[in-house]
C-alpha positions in Angstrom: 172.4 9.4 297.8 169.4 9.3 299.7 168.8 6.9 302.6 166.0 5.9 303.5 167.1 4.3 307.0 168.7 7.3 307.9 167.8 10.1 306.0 169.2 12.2 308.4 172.7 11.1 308.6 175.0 13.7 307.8 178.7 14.1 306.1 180.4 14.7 309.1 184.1 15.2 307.5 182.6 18.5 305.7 182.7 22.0 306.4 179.9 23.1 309.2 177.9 25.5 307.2 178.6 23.2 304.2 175.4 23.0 302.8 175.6 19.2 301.6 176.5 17.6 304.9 173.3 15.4 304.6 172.8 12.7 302.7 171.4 13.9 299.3 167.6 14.1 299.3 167.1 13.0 295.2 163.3 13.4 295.5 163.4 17.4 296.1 166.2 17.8 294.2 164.4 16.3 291.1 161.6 19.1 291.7 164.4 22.1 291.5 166.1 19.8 288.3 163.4 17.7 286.7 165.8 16.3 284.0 167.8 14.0 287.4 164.8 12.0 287.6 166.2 9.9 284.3 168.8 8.7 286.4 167.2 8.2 290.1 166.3 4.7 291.1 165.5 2.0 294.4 168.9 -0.2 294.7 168.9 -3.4 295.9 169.0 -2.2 299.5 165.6 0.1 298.5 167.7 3.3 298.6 167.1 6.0 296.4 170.2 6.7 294.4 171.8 7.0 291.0 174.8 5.5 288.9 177.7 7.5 289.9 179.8 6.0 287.4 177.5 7.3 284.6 178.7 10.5 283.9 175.5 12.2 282.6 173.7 10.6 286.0 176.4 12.7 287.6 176.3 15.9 285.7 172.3 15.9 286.5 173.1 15.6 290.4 175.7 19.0 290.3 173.5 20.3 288.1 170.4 19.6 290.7 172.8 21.1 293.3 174.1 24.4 291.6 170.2 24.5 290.5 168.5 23.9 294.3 171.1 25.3 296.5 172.8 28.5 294.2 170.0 29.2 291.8 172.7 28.7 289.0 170.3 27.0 286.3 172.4 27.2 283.4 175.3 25.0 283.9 176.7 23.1 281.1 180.1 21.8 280.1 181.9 20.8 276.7 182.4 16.8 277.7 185.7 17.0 277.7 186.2 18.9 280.9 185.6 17.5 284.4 182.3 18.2 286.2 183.3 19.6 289.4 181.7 17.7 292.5 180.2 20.8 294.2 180.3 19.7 298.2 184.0 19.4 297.8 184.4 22.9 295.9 182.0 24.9 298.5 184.2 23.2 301.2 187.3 25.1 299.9 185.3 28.3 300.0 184.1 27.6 303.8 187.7 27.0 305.1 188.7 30.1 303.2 185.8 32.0 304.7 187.3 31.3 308.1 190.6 31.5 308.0 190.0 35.1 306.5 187.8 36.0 309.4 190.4 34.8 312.1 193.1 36.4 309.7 190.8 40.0 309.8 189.9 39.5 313.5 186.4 39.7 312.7 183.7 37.8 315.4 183.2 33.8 314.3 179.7 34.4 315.8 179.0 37.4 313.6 177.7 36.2 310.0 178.1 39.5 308.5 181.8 38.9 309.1 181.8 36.2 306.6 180.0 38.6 303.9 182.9 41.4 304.3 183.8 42.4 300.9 186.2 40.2 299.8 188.2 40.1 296.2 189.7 36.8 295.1 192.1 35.4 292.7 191.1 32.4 291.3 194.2 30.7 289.3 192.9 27.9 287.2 189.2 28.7 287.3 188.4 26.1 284.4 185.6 26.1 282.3 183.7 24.8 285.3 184.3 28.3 286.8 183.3 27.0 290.5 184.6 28.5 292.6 183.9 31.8 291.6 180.2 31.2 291.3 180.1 29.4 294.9 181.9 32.4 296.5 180.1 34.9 295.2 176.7 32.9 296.0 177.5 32.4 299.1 179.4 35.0 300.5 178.6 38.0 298.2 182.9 38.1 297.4 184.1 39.6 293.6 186.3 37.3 291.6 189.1 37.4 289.0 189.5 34.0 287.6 191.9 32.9 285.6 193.1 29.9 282.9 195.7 29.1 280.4 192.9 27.7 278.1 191.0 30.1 276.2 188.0 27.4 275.4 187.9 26.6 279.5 187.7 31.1 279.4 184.7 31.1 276.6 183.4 28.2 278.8 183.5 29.7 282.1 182.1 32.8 280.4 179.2 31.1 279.0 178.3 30.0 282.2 178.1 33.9 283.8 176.6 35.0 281.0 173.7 32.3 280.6 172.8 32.9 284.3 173.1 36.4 284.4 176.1 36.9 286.7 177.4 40.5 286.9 180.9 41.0 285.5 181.4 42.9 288.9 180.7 39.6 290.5 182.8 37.3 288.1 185.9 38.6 285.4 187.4 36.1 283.5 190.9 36.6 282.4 192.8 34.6 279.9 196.8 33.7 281.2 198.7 34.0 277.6 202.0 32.9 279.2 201.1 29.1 280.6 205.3 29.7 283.0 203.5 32.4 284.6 200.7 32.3 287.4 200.2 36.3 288.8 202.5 37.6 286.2 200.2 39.2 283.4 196.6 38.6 285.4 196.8 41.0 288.3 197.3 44.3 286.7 199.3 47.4 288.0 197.9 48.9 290.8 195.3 45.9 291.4 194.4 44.2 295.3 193.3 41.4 296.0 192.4 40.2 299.8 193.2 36.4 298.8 194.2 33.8 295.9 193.0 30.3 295.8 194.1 27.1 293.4 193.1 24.1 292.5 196.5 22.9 290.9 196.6 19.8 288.2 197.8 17.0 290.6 199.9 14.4 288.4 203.1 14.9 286.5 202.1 13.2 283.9 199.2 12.1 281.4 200.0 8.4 282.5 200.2 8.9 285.7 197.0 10.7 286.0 195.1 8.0 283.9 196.6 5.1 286.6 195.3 7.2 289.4 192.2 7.5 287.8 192.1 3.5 287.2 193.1 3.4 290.4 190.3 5.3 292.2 187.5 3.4 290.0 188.1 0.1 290.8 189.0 0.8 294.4 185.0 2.3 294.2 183.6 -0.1 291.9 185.3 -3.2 292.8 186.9 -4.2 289.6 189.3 -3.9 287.2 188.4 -1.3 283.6 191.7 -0.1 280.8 189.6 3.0 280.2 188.3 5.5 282.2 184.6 6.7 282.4 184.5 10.1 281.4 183.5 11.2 284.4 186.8 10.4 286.2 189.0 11.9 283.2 189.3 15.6 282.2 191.6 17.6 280.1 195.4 17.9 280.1 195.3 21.1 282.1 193.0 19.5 284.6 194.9 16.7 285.6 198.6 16.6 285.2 201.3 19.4 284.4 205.3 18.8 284.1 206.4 18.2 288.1 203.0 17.9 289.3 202.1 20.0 292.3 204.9 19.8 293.7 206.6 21.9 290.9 203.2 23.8 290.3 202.9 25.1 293.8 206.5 25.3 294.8 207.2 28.0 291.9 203.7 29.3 292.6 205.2 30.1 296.3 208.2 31.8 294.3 206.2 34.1 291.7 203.9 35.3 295.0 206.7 36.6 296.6 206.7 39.8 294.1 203.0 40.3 294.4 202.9 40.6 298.3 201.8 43.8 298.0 198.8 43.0 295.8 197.7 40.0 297.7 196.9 40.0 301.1 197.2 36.7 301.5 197.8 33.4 299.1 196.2 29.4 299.2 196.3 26.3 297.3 195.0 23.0 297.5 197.2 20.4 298.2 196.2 16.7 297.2 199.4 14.3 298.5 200.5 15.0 302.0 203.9 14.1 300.5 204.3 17.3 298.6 204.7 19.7 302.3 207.4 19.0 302.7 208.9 20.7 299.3 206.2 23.7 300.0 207.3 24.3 303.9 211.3 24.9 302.0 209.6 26.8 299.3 207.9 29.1 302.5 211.0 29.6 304.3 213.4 30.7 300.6 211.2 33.2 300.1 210.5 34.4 303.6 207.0 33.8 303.9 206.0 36.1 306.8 203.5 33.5 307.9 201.7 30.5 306.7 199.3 27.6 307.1 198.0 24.1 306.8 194.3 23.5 306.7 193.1 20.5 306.8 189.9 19.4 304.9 188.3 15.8 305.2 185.7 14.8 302.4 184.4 11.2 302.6 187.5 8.9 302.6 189.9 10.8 301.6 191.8 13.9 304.1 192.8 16.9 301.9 194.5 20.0 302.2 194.8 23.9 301.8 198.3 25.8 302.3 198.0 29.2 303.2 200.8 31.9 303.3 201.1 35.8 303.5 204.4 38.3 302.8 
């Protein structure tokens, strides 16, 4: 959203380098995506906006973001799967960026720091394959990403593909066994400097659809029995047996044997309520060390749990 009173006013809960911490300016981002000027228009307060409950209004604005900011033209998604709001994504990659550079004892001042060749994991990469394309945009790392759907692979592999991404950049790599998370994806032999996750959050589809509910009418003031399709996704996206709790926690157990391939290991964590099961998990396996990060986008204060062996 672009205000016109204060077009200046920033996003102050995001990352410091995060490159959306001001307000969104629609009119130049139009000019990178022409196809986002369908959607803009004057509100009744005469700022420039558009309808972010109308999910192709909201696929044109990431798609003006990845377009403007990454040079990633060629983004589309089968409408089933969630469009991934991009500030929040490149936040993740920010905090990781630091906590690698404190972790490495590399200068905070020294920008090359940030651009030290860096391979990461990415479990659960989607067919939105974000974070891979933001961390290799922005800070030149390599990725392995990784999904239990083989459509969310082709997907994700579409995406590279149409926009010319080097496999050296970005390899995709389908996880046959959906128990497993490392097992079968990092091969024999294989380093990585750091993993990253952005688990399913709800334990089931039900539950999932009332947060959803939840979430809409707390935004648009009123009460809907089904959810736009921006606000759903698939199965895989949203909700697993056990939630994150149980995702995570046996996450934390399967690391433990690939300590020696991983310099170090991360998740997101949505519901504060679920540390408490991953600080026990930590401490059965033996966790040398690990982390809470705390991230704050908009309203809402989330979370990224790091560890090492």
């Amino acid at each position: 959203m672009s205000d016109k009173k204060n077009p200046t006013s920033t996003k102050s809960k995001l990352h410091p380098r995060n490159l959306h911490r001001q307000r969104y300016d629609l009119q130049l981002l139009c000019k990178s995506f022409p196809k986002l000027r369908e959607y803009v228009y004057t509100n009744k307060y005469e700022d420039t906006t558009i309808d972010f409950f109308d999910q192709k209004a909201v696929r044109a604005l990431n798609q003006a973001l990845l377009k403007h900011y990454y040079d990633i033209g060629n983004y589309n998604l089968p409408t089933k799967y969630l469009f991934p709001p991009i500030p929040g994504r490149a936040d993740y990659i920010h905090y990781i960026a630091d906590f690698l550079v404190v972790n490495e004892g590399l200068d905070l001042s020294d920008k090359s720091g940030y651009q030290k060749k860096i391979k990461c994991l990415d479990i659960g990469t989607g067919a939105n394959c974000i974070y891979p394309i933001l961390g290799s945009s922005i800070y030149d790392w390599s990725f392995i990403g990784s999904d239990i759907d083989i459509n969310a692979i082709k997907s994700a592999r579409s995406i590279t593909e149409s926009n010319n991404i080097s496999k050296k950049s970005i390899e995709l790599r389908h996880q046959v066994n959906p128990k497993s998370v490392f097992k079968g994806i990092i091969k024999p032999g294989e380093k990585f400097t750091i993993s990253i996750c952005n688990p399913p959050f709800h334990a089931s589809a039900e539950e999932a659809h009332k947060a959803g509910l939840r979430k809409v009418r707390n935004l648009k003031q009123k009460k809907l029995k089904k959810l736009p399709l921006n606000f759903s996704g698939t199965t895989n996206e949203l909700w697993c047996e056990g939630g994150e709790k149980k995702f995570i926690t046996d996450m934390i157990k399967e690391s433990k044997e690939f300590g020696d391939a991983c310099s170090y290991f991360t998740s997101l964590v949505s519901k504060e309520t679920t540390l408490p099961a991953i600080y026990k998990a930590f401490k059965q396996v033996k966790a040398k060390s690990f982390k809470n990060i705390e991230m704050g986008q908009g309203n809402k204060t989330s979370r990224v749990v790091a560890w090492r062996f």
